[in-house]
N, C-alpha and C positions, 0 to 999 in steps of 0.2 A: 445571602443576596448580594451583597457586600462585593465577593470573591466573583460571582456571577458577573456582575454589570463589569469588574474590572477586567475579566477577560474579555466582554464582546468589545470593551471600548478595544484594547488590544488590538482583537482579531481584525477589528474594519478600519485601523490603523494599518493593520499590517497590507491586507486589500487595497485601501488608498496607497501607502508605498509601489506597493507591486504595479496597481493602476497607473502610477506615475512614471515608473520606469520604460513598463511596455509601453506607455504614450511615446515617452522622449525618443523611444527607440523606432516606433512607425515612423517618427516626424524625423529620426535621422535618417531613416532607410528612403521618404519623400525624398528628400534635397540630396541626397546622394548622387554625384554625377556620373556616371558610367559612360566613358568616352570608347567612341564609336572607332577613331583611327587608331586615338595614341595607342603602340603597345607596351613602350618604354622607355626610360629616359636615366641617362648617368650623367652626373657631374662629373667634366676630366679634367677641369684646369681654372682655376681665379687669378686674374692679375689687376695689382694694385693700379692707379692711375698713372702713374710712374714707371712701373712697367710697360704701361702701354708708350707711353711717351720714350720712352727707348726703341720700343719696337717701331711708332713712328718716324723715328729719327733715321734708323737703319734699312727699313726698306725702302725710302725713297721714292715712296710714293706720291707726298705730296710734300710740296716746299716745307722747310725747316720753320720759315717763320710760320708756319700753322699747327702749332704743336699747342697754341694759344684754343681751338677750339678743341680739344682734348680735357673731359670735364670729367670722366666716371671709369673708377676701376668696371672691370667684367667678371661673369662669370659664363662659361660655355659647359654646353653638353649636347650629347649624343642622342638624339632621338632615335627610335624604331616607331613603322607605323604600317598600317596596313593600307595597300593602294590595290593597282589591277596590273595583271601583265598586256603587253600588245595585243595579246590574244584573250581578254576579257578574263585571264585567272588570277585569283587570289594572293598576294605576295606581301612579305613583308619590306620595306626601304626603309632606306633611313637618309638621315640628313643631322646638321648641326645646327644648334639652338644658342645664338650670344646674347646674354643680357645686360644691359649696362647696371651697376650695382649701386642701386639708389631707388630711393621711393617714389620718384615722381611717375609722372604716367607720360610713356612713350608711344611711340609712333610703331609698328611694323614695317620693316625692310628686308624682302624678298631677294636673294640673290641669287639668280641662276650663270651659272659658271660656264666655262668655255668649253672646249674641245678639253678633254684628255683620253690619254692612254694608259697610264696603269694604276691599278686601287690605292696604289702611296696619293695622288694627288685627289682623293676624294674628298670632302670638304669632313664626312664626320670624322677622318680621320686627325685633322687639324696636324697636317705637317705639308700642305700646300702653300702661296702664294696669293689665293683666293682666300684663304684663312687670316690673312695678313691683313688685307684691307677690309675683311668682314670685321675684323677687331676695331682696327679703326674708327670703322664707323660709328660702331656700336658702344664706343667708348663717347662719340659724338652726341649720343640721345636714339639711338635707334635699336628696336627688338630684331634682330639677324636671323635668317630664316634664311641657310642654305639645303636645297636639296641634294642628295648625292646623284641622282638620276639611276635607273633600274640599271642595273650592271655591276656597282658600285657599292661600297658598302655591304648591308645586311643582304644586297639580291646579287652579290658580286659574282655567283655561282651560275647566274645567267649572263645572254652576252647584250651589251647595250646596244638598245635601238637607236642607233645615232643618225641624227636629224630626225627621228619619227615625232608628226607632230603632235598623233591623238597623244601616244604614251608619254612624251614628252608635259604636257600639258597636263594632263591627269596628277602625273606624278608632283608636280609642283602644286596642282592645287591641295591635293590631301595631305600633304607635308606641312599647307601653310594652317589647314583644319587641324591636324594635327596639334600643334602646337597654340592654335588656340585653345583646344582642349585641354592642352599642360596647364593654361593659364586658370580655367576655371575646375583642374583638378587638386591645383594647389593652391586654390582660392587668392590668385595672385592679381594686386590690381593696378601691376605696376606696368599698366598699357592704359592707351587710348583711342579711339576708333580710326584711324587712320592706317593704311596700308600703299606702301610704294613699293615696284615691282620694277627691277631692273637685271640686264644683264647682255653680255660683250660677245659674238660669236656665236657659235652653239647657246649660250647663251642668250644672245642676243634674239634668239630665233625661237628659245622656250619661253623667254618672257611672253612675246609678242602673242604665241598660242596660247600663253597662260590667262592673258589678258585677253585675250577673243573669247575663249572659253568660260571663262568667269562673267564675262559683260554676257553673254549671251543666252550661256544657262543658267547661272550664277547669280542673276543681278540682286534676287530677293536674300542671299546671304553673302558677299562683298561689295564694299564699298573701296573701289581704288583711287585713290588720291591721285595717285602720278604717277608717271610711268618712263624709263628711259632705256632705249634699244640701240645695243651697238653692233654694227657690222655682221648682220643676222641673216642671212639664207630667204630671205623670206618669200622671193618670187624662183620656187623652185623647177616652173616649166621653162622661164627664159634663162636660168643655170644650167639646166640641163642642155638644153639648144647650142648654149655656147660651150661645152663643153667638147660635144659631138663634132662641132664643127670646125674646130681648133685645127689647126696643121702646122703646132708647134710645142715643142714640150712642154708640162704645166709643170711647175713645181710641187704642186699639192693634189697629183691624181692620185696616190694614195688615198685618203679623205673622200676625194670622190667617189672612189672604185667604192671606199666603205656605205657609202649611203646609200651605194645601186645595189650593195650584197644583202642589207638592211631591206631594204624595199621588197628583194626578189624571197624572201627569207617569209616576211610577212605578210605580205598580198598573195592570196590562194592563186589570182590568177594567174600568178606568175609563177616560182617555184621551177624554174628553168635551170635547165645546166649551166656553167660557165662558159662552156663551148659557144651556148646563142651569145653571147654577147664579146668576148672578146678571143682574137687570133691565139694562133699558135704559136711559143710556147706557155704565150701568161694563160691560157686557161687552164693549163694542168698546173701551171705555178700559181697561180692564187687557190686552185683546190688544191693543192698539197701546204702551202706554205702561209695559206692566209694573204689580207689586203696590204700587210707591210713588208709582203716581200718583196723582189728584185720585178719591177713593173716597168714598163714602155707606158714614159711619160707624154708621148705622143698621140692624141687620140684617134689621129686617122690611121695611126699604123696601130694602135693596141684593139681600137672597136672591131668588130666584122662589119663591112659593108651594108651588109644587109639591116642590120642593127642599128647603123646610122641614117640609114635612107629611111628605117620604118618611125622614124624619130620626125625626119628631116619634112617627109613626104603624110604623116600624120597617121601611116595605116597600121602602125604599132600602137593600137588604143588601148589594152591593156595595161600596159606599160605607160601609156602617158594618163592616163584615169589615175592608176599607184601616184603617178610625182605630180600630176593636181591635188591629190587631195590633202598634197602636202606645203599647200600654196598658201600664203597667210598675209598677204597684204589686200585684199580688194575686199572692204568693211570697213565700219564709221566708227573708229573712235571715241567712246563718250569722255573718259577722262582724258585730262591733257599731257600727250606722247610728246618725248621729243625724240628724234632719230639721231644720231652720230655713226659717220662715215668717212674712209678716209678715201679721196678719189683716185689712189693709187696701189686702190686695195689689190693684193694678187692673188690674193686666197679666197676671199669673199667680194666679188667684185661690184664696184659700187653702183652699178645699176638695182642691186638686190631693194638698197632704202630709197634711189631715186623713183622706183616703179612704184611702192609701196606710198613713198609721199602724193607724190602726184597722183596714183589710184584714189586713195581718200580724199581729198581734196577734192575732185572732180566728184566725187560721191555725196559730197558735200560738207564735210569735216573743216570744223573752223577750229579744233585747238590742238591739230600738226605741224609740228615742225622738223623740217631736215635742216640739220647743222652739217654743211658740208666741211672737213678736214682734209684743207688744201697740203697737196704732194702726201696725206699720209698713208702709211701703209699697213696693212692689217695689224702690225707689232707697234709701231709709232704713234696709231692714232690713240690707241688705248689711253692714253693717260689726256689727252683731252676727254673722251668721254668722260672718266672717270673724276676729275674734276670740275666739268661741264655739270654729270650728275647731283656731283655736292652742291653747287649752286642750286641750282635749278630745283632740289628736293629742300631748302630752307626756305624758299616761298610760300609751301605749302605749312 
């Protein structure tokens, strides 16, 4: 009997263990998070605080004596995530992820980056300029969240929709999903609910839609603190008018030609030869050779006539439907935007954040402001922004 009872105690020992384990194991499989964007993420580089404090020294970003608010080594990595292409398909991007190395709880800082041209200056690749000052910052108290923009990176195998506002906008917000998701899949608590969103040029122009879009669809999952847009495309019907109208060289129609190739590529309605829109010989030279070949910087002698007057005259609605709905300044601001512009911009000219301030405002927006940068020019004003920025986000 003896042998008897000491085996069932055994047995319902062994049952209670087992019960235990299969319990622990449901309750790990509950709280398991299963992220929806992220698909991957590497560690490519840690720098001590010292390190960064050389790197601030040497780029020359912000004055010397400010090496003083440089508090926290980093560490960076390379996200992968899953977003949409222009045309609603499935794609993976990526972007870079800076953390400042230390336990407190940071803020999020979104930075969408400017104009480039080749996959060296993508931001995951971390051998840009914009990697520079993301360091910076991020040594400063802030979680860095660059996106690379579809083209770039992990989608580099496609071509970027440059100035597109829906993909543009999409792409930054799942980048910044993304990487909340890193946070609660590494049970990381070294954030705080706070999120600022900024960024200069093309940049300047993804914030702005990124922040439309989030306030709009968005509102039940970000909360944005603040926000700062520099020299951004943003009133893309009256760019386009003056471009048309021009009967003088532009230095930056390249750029342009790219946005009207980008439009004509993605809006069904369009999808037109090169011939409708510009003279002979840049239409076989931009189809043979691409937007950065040998172009006639002149718009009245590079557009066709026709092309210009259906512009000019309004009966090219197609075409002018495409570059409204790439239009991003007439809406109310909830968080408080500051604009920075230089009014000698030649490349983004500064009617783009005059049109945009004064639209909101007359809409009724009480927390806009345009910082006008008197004589600057698309390359000079930058570094006002950019430490306009700095101030301006340590309020918050």
């Amino acid at each position: 009997m003896k042998n008897i009872k000491n085996c069932i105690i055994r047995f319902f020992s062994i049952v209670s263990i087992v019960s235990l384990i299969l319990s622990c194991s449901e309750k790990d499989k509950e709280f398991e998070y299963n992220p929806l964007f992220l698909e991957s993420y590497q560690e490519v580089y840690n720098l001590s605080k010292e390190d960064v404090v050389s790197r601030f020294i040497e780029t020359g970003l912000f004055p010397a004596e400010y090496t003083w608010f440089i508090k926290y080594g980093i560490k960076a990595y390379r996200i992968e995530y899953n977003t949409f292409s222009p045309l609603g398909e499935h794609i993976l991007a990526s972007g870079a992820l800076i953390i400042p190395d230390n336990a407190y709880h940071f803020p999020f800082l979104s930075i969408q980056h400017g104009t480039i041209t080749n996959e060296n200056s993508a931001p995951s690749n971390f051998s840009s300029e914009f990697n520079d000052f993301a360091d910076i910052f991020a040594s400063m108290g802030y979680i860095i969240i660059m996106p690379d923009y579809i083209g770039y990176g992990a989608s580099s195998d496609m071509k970027h929709p440059y100035e597109h506002r829906a993909s543009l906008a999409t792409t930054c917000r799942d980048m910044i999903r993304a990487v909340y998701e890193y946070f609660e899949v590494q049970n990381d608590s070294r954030k705080n609910s706070k999120l600022f969103l900024t960024g200069y040029s093309e940049g300047g122009f993804a914030t702005m839609a990124t922040f439309k879009l989030m306030q709009e669809q968005h509102s039940d999952e970000f909360s944005i603190t603040a926000v700062t847009a520099g020299a951004g495309a943003y009133n893309k019907t009256a760019f386009v008018e003056w471009i048309v109208t021009a009967n003088e060289p532009l230095p930056y129609i390249n750029s342009y030609i790219w946005v009207l190739d980008v439009y004509n590529s993605i809006y069904s309605e369009l999808h037109r030869p090169y011939s409708f829109y510009f003279n002979e010989p840049w239409a076989t030279n931009i189809a043979n050779n691409g937007v950065f070949g040998d172009i006639e910087s002149n718009p009245s002698i590079l557009f066709r006539s026709e092309f210009i007057e259906g512009i000019i005259n309004g009966t090219d609605t197609d075409f002018i439907i495409a570059v409204t709905d790439n239009n991003c300044f007439s809406w109310i601001p909830q968080s408080p935007l500051k604009l920075y512009h230089g009014n000698n911009d030649l490349y983004v000219p500064f009617f783009n954040s005059q049109y945009a301030y004064e639209e909101m405002i007359d809409l009724g927006a009480t927390n806009v402001e345009l910082v006008t940068i008197e004589n600057g020019t698309h390359e000079t004003a930058f570094m006002d922004y950019l430490m306009g920025t700095f101030y301006f986000f340590r309020v918050y």
